[in-house]
C-alpha positions in Angstrom: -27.0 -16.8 -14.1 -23.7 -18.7 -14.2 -23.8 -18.3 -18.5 -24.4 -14.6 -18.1 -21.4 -14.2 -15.4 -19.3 -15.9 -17.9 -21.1 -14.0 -20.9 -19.9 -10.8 -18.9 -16.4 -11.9 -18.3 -15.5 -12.7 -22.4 -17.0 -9.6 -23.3 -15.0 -7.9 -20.5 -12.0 -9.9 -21.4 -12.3 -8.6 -25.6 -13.5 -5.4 -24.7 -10.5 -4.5 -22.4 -8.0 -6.2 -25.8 -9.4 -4.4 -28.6 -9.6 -1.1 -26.4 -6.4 -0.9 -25.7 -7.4 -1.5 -21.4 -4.2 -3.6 -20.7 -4.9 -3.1 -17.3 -8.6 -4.3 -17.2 -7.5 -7.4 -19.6 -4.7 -8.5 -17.1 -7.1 -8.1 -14.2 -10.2 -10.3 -16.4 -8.0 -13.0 -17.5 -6.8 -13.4 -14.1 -10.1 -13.6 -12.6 -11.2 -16.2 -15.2 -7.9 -18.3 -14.4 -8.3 -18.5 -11.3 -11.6 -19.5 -11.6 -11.3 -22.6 -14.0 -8.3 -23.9 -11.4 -10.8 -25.9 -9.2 -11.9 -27.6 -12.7 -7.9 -28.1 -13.8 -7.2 -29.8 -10.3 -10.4 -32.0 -10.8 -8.9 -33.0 -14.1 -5.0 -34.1 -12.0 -6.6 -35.8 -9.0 -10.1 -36.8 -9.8 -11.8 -35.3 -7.2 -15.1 -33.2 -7.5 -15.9 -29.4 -7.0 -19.4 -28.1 -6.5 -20.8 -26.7 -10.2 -21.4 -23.1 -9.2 -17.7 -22.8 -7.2 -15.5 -21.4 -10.3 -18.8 -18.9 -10.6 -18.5 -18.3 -7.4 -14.4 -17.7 -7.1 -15.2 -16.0 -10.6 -17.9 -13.1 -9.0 -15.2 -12.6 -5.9 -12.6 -12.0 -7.8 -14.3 -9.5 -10.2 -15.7 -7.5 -6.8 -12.1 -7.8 -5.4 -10.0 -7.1 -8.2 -12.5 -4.9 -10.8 -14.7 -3.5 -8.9 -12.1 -3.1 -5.3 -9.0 -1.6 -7.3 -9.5 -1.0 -10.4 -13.2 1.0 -9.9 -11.7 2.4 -6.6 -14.5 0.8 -4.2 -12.0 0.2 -1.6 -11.2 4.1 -1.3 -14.7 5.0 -2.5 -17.2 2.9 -0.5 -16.2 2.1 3.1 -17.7 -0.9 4.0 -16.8 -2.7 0.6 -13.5 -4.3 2.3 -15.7 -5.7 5.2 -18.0 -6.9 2.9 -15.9 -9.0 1.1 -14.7 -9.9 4.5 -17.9 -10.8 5.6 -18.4 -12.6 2.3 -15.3 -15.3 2.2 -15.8 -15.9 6.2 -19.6 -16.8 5.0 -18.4 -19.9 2.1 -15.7 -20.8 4.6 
């Protein structure tokens, strides 16, 4: 599953470039970014992340930012706020 998610987020992340999507490449690249920063700050102080968390961080922030703004769930479908409410109160 992780492969695929990241399979998904390349072909996202050229798709959104070659099309001419400057919005949806912005929001990709950021999601991915922010994803690999658990694995950066590993790297600096040596100290370990569960494998699946940058997946994890990865799938939020692609429901947040694609999916909540940019696909207009937060206006469109009510309870997609408090599920991603619900959702970082769960990992915490």
């Amino acid at each position: 599953m992780r492969v695929g998610v990241w399979a998904v987020a390349t072909f996202t992340l050229v798709w959104a470039v070659f099309s001419g999507e400057w919005q949806l490449a912005l929001a990709t690249a950021s999601c991915i970014v922010l994803a690999l920063l658990p694995r950066a700050f590993s790297a600096i102080s040596g100290i370990g992340f569960p494998i699946g968390l940058a997946t994890g961080i990865f799938v939020f922030a692609m429901a947040a930012f694609l999916l909540g703004e940019l696909a207009g769930f937060y206006v469109t479908v009510g309870w997609w706020d408090i599920a991603l409410h619900l959702v970082a109160f769960e990992v915490m």
